[in-house]
C-alpha positions in Angstrom: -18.7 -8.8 32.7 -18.0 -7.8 29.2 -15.6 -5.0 28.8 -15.4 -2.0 26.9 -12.9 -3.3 24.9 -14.3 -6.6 24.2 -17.4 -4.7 22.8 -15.7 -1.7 20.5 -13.8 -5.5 18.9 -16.9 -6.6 17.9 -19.1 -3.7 17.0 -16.1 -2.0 14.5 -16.5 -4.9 12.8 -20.5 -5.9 12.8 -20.2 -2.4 11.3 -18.9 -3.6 8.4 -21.9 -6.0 7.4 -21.5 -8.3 4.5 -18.5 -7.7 4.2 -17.1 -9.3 7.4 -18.1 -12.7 8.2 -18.9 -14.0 11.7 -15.4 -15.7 11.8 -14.0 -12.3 12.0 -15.4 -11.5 15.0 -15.1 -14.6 17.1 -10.9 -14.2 15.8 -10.9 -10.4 16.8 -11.3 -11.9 20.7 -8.6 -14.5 20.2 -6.0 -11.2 18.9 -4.0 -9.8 21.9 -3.1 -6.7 23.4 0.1 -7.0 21.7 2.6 -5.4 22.7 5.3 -6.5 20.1 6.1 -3.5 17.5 3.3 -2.7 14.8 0.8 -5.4 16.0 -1.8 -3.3 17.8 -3.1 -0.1 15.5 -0.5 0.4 12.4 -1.6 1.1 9.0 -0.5 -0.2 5.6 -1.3 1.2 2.7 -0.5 -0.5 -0.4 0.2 1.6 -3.8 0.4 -0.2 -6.7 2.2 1.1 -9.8 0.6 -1.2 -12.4 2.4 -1.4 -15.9 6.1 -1.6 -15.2 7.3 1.9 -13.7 10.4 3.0 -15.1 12.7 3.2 -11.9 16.0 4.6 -14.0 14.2 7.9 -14.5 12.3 7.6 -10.9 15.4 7.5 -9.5 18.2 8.9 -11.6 22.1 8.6 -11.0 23.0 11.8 -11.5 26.9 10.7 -11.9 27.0 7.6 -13.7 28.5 8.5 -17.5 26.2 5.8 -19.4 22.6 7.1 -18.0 22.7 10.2 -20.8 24.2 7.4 -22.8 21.6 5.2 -22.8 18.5 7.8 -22.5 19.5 10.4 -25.1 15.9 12.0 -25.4 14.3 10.8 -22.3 17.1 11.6 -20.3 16.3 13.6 -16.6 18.9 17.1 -16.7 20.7 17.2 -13.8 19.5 20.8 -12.9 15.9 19.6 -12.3 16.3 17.2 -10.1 15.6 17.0 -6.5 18.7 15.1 -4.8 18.8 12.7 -2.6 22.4 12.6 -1.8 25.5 13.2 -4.0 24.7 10.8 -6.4 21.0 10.1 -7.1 17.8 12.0 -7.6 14.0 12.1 -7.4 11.8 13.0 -11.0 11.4 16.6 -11.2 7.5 15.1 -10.9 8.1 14.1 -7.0 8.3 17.2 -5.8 6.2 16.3 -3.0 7.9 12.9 -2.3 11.0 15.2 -2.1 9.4 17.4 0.6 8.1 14.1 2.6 12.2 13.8 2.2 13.5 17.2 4.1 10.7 16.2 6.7 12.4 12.4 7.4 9.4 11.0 6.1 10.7 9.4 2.8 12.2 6.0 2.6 13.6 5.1 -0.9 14.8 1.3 -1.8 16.5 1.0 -4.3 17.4 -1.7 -6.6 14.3 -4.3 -5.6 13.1 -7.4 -7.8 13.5 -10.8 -7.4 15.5 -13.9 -8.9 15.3 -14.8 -12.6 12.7 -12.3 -13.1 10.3 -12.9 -15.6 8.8 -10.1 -18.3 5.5 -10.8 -18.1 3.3 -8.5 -16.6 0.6 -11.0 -15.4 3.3 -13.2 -14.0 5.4 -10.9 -12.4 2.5 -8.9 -10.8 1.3 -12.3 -9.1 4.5 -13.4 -8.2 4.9 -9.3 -6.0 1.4 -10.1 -4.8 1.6 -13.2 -3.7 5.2 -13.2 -2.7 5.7 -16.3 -4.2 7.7 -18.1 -7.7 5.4 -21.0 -7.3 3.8 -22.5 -10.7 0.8 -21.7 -9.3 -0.2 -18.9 -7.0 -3.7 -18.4 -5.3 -3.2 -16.5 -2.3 -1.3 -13.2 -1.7 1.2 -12.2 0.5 -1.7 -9.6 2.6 -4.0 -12.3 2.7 -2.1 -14.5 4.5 -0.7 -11.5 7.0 -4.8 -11.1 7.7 -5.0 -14.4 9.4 -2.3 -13.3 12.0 -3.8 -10.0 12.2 -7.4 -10.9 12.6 -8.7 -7.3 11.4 -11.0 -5.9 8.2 -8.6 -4.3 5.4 -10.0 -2.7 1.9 -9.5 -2.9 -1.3 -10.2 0.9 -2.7 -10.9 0.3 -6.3 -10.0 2.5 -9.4 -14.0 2.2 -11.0 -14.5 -1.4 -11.6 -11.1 -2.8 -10.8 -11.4 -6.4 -9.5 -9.9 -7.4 -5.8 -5.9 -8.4 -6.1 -4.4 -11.4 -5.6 -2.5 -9.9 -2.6 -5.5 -9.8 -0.8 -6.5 -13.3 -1.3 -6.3 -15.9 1.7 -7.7 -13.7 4.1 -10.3 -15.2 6.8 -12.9 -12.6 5.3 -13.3 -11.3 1.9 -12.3 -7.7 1.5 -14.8 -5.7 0.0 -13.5 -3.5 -2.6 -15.5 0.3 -2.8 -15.3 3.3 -4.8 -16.9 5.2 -2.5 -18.4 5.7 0.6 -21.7 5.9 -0.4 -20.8 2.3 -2.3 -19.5 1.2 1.1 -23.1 2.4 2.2 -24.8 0.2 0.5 -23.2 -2.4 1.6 -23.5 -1.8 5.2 -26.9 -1.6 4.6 -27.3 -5.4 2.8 -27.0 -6.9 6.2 -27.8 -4.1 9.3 -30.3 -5.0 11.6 -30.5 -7.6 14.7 -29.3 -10.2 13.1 -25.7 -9.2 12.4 -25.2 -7.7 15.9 -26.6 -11.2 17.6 -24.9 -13.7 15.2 -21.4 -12.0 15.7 -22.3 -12.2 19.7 -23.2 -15.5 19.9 -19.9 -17.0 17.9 -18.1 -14.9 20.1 -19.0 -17.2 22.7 -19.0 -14.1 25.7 -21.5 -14.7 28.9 -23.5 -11.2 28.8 -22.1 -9.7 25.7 -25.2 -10.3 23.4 -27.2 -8.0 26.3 -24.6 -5.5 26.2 -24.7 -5.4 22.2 -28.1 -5.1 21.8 -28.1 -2.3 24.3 -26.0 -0.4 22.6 -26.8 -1.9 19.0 -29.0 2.0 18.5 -25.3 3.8 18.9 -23.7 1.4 17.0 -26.0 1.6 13.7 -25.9 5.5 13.9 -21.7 5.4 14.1 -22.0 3.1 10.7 -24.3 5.1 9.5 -22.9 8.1 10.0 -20.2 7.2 7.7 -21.7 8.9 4.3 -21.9 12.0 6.7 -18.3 11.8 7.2 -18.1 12.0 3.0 -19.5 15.0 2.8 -18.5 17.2 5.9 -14.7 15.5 5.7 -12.3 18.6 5.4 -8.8 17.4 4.6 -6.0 19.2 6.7 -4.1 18.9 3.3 -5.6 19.9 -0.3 -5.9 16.6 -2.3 -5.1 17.2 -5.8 -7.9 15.9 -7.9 -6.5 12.7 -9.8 -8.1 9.4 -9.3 -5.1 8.1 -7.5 -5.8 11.4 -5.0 -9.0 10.5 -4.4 -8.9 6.7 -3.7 -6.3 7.6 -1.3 -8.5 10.4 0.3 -11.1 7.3 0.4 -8.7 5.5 2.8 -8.0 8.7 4.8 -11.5 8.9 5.5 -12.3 5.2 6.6 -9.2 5.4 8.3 -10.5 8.2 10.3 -13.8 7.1 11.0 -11.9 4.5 13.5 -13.3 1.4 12.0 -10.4 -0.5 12.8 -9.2 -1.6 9.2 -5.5 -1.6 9.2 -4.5 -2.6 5.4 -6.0 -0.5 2.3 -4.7 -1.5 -1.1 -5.0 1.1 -4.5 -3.6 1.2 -7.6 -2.8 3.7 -10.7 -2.2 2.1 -14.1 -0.7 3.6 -17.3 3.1 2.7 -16.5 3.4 0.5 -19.8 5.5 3.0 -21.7 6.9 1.3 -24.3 6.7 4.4 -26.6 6.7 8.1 -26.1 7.6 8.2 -22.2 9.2 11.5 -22.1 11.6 12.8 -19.4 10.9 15.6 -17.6 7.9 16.5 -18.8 5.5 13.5 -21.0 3.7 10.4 -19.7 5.8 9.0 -17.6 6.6 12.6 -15.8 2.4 12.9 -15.4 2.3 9.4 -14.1 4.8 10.5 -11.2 3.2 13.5 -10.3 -0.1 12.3 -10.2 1.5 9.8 -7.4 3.5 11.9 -5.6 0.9 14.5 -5.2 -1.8 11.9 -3.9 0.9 10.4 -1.6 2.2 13.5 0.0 -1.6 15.1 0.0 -2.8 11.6 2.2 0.2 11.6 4.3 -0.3 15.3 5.9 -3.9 15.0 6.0 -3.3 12.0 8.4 0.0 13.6 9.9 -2.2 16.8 10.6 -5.1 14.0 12.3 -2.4 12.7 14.8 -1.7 9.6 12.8 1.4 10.2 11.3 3.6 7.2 13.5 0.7 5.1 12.5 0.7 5.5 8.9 3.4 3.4 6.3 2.4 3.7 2.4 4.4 1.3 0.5 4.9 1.8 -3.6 5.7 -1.4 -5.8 5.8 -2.3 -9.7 5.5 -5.5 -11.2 9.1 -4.7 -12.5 11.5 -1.8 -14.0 11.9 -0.8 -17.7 15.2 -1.7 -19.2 17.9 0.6 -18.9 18.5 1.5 -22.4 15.7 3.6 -24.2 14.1 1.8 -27.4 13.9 3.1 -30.7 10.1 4.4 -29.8 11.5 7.1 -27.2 10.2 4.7 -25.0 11.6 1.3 -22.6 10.8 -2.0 -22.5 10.4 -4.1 -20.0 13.1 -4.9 -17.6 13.7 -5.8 -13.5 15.3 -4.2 -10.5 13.4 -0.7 -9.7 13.2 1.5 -6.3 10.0 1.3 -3.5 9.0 4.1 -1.4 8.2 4.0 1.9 6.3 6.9 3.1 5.5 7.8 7.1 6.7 8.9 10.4 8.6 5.8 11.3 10.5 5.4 8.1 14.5 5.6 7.9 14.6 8.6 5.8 16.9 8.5 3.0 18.1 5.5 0.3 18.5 2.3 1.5 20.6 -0.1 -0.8 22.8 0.4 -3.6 21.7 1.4 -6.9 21.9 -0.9 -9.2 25.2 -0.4 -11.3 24.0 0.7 -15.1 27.9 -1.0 -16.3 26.8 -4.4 -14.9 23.2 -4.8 -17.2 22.1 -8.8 -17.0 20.4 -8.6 -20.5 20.2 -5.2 -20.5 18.3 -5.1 -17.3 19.4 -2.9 -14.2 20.2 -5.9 -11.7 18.4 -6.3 -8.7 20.3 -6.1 -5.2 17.2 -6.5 -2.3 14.7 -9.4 -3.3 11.1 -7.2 -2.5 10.8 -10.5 0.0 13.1 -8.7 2.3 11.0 -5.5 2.2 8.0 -7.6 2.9 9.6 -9.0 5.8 10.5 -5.7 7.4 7.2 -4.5 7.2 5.6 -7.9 8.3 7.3 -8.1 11.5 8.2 -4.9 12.6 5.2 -2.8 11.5 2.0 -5.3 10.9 3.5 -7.6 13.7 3.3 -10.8 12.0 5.8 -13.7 11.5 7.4 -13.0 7.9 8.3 -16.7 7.8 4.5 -17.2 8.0 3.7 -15.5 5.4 6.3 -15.5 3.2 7.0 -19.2 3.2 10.8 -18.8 4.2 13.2 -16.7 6.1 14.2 -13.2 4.5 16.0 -11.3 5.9 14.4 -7.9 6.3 15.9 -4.6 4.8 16.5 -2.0 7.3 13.7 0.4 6.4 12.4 1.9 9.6 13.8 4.5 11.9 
């Protein structure tokens, strides 16, 4: 007899129409009831900071002599910002990310990157996503976690933004949507009896393609229901109205809707800032508050929905800026910059050194945790999936949750 269970597998996903093959299904039987940490419901969500963000004035050493030395006019005054401990700070910018701090919810790692780093945007940015310094790279690191984990995952995009390499490999495309109503139409290229029959079938369970169609009526008006869910959806925290704050509401709202996704992937761009960055106030200070905002907004709104243990947001850059500012009031590109980790499992507080501003390689801050090792603690302890798998070698994972 086909159970409950076995059913809610399948129909979450048939949901999802074109954009989830067959093959998903059949796998979503062959997953367990694991019991191992982070492989039943967790939640990533992936925040990418694309342009280089400049993690010397993300997070500033307070104490060490040479930062006003090296920033004289985009330098962060100590008065304004909001410590961390006795010797680094947040932006003025992250207020929010500082509150998600006094509530144990903010994990800060500093000093990531990776060996012989390289300045190029495109290069770097495919060798975070894919986790790889291969020649050449054609799946990402999120991808490849998907085949272990044998559940949907979106890509919310910022207007026409193509998918990332991060989320290629997996055993089913992952759509990327704007909206809800774009995730609508979607749905609607492939509902009706077909979809519900095919992904019964493969499936391969005696009776289950009865007990589908039975309920196929209540599982058309749940998908369905979802552009309802847009429109009555009342956040139990204000979302600030930035693009980055309403992608992320986007993911707040499938994730809500119970559809069984477990990996969402946004971006914000604009990091590039070669010239004119400002320090506590400017680009680079709008940049930071338009993420902290959107971050702290999505993670009460979930908290407040009873899925704050659930939820890890993780922040990367392709790189850092260097540590000295250029002649433009601006920095160029450089290499070892902080993460954030945001949710209710998180070990609160900075994690690693930061990197010492006497010992530049280059004049780049030097990295102390290869973003591999991050990767690996979220693999296997959150998403429940070997890291070795993935990653192609052992790291050894960064003590990041509580």
């Amino acid at each position: 007899m086909t159970t409950r269970r076995e059913f809610l597998k399948v129909s979450s996903l048939v949901g999802l129409g074109a954009t989830v093959p067959t093959f998903l299904a059949r796998t979503a039987f062959a997953a367990p009831d694991a019991s191992r940490p982070g492989a039943k419901d967790t939640i990533l969500v992936v925040v990418q900071l694309t342009g280089g963000n400049d993690g010397l004035n993300t997070v500033i050493p307070f104490k060490d002599e040479l930062y006003a030395k090296y920033r004289p006019t985009i330098k962060i005054p100590t008065d304004q910002l909001k410590k961390i401990n006795d010797s680094i700070g947040l932006h003025p910018s992250l207020d929010g990310l500082a509150g998600l701090l006094e509530d144990k919810a903010l994990c800060v790692v500093q000093g990531v990157g990776y060996p012989n780093p390289s300045q190029s945007h495109f290069r770097s940015m495919d060798i975070w996503q894919a986790a790889s310094t291969a020649e050449t790279l054609t799946e990402g690191w999120v991808g490849r976690a998907l085949k272990s984990m044998n559940v949907p995952a979106f890509h919310v995009a910022n207007n026409n933004e193509s998918a990332p390499l991060a989320l290629n490999g997996s055993p089913a495309r992952v759509p990327s949507i704007t909206s809800l109503a774009d995730f609508q139409l979607k749905l609607a290229d492939k509902a009706g009896k077909d979809v519900i029959e095919s992904a019964a079938k493969t499936a391969g369970k005696p009776g289950l393609l009865d007990f589908v169609q039975k309920t196929a009526l209540n599982t058309y008006a749940s998908s369905q229901k979802l552009q309802e869910i847009g429109k009555n959806y009342e956040p139990k925290s204000p979302y600030p109205g930035t693009g980055l704050a309403n992608r992320l509401k986007l993911c707040a709202q499938l994730i809500d809707a119970g559809l069984g996704a477990r990996v969402f992937y946004v971006s914000i761009d604009n990091f590039d800032t070669h010239a004119s960055q400002g320090g506590a106030q400017g680009t680079h200070a709008n940049l930071l508050a338009e993420l902290s905002g959107a971050i702290t907004a999505f993670y009460k709104d979930l908290a407040a929905r009873g899925h704050k243990d659930r939820l890890l947001v993780m922040t990367f850059s392709e790189f850092g800026r260097r540590a000295k500012e250029n002649g433009s009031k601006g920095t160029d590109h450089g290499s070892g910059a902080p993460m954030f980790l945001v949710g209710g499992k998180v070990k609160p507080g900075a994690v690693g050194d930061h990197p010492s501003l006497a010992k530049l390689v280059d004049g780049n801050l030097e990295f102390g945790t290869d973003f591999r090792q991050v990767y690996a603690a979220i693999l296997e302890t959150w998403l429940g999936v070997s890291s070795k798998d993935v990653l192609g070698g052992a790291y050894k994972p960064v003590e990041v949750f509580a």
